[in-house]
N, C-alpha and C positions, 0 to 999 in steps of 0.2 A: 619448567612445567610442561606438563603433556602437551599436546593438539589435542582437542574435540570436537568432532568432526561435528556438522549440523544437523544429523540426524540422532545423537547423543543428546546432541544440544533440548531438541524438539521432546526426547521423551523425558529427559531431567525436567523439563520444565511442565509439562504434563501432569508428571506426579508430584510436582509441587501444586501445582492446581488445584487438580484432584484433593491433595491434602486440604489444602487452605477452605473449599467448599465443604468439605466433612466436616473440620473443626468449626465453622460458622453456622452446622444446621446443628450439632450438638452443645453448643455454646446458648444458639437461641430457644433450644430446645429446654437447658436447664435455668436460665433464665426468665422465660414463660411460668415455669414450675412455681420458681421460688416467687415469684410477683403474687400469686394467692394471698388470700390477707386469712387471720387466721380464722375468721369465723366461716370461709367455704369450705365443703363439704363436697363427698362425692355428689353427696343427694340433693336436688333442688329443694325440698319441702321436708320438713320433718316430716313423719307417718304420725298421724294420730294415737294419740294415748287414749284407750276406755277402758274404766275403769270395769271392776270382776262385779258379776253380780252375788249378792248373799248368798251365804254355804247355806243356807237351807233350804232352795232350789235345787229339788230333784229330778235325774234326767236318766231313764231307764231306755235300752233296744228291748223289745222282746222279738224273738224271732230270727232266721240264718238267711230266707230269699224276702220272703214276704213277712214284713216286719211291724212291729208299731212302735213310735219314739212317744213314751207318755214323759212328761214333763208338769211336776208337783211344784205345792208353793210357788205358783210364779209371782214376782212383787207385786204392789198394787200398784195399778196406773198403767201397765200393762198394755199396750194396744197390737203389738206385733213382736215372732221370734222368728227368725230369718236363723238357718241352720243349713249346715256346711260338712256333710261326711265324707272320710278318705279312707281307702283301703287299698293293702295288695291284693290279689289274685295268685291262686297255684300255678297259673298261664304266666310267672313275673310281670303282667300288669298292675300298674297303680291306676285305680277307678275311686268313682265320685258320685253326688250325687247332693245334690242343695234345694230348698225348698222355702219355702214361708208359710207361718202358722199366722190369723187372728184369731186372738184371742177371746175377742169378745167380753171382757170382761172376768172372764173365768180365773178363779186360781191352780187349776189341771186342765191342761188339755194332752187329745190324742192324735197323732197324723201317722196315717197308712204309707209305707216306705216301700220300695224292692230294689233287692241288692242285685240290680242286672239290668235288662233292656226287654220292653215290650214294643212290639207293633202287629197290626191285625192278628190280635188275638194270639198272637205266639208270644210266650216271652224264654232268654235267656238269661237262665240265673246265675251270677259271678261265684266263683265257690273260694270263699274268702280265705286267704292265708295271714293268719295273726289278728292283732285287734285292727276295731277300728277307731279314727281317731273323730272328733265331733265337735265343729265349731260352733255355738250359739250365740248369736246377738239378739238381747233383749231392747226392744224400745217401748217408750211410754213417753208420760209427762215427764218423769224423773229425767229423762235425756235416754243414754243407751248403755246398756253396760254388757260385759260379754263373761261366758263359760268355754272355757274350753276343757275337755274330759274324753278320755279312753275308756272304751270298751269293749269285753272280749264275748263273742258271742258263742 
């Protein structure tokens, strides 16, 4: 058999090291994996489920900067609609804009919107490309239920 000298020796033994450390963080690695039991999840919590409100709640934009969101048939019991608009921009921004309505009892109501940014009295209007999209949450006594609807202005 050969001679091997000790500085042979020292790197043989190195990369068996080296090995042996890899295969033990990869080993504890898929181990850790497989220990999940099956009910985890990426997600800590489910996301809540609410239910749709009745199709016969109607939800109108009129308007392209300065707009009005009319909103028909709202159910009864009714206390608050919490509403949620997305859009792009010609600029390829995606802009927003969210609010909250009481209701007051009413079954229509109207809220004043602008698709852009005001301050001292100047404002910029976003000049929107495609629809928009429009989340509504209805709550009341009944609990909460939600719409969600596109719109092409």
């Amino acid at each position: 058999m050969k001679n091997i000298s000790k500085q042979q020796l020292v790197i043989i033994g190195g990369v068996i090291l080296v090995l042996f450390i890899i295969g033990f963080f990869i080993r504890s690695k898929s181990n850790s994996a497989n220990n999940k039991s099956a009910d985890e999840t990426v997600f800590e919590t489910p996301a809540e489920i609410i239910p749709t409100v009745d199709s016969s709640v109607i939800v109108t934009i009129d308007g392209k900067t300065e707009a009005v969101i009319a909103i028909d048939n709202i159910p009864e019991g009714t206390e608050t609609i919490e509403y949620e608009l997305s859009y792009n921009t010609t600029s390829g921004s995606i802009e927003g804009l969210f609010g909250s309505i009481d209701t007051k009892g009413e079954s229509s109501v109207e809220e004043d919107i602008t698709f852009g940014t005001c301050s001292s009295g100047v404002c910029r209007y976003h000049s929107i490309d495609g629809d928009v999209s429009g989340v509504f949450k209805f709550s009341g006594s009944y609990g909460e239920r939600i719409l969600e609807q596109t719109f092409t202005l």
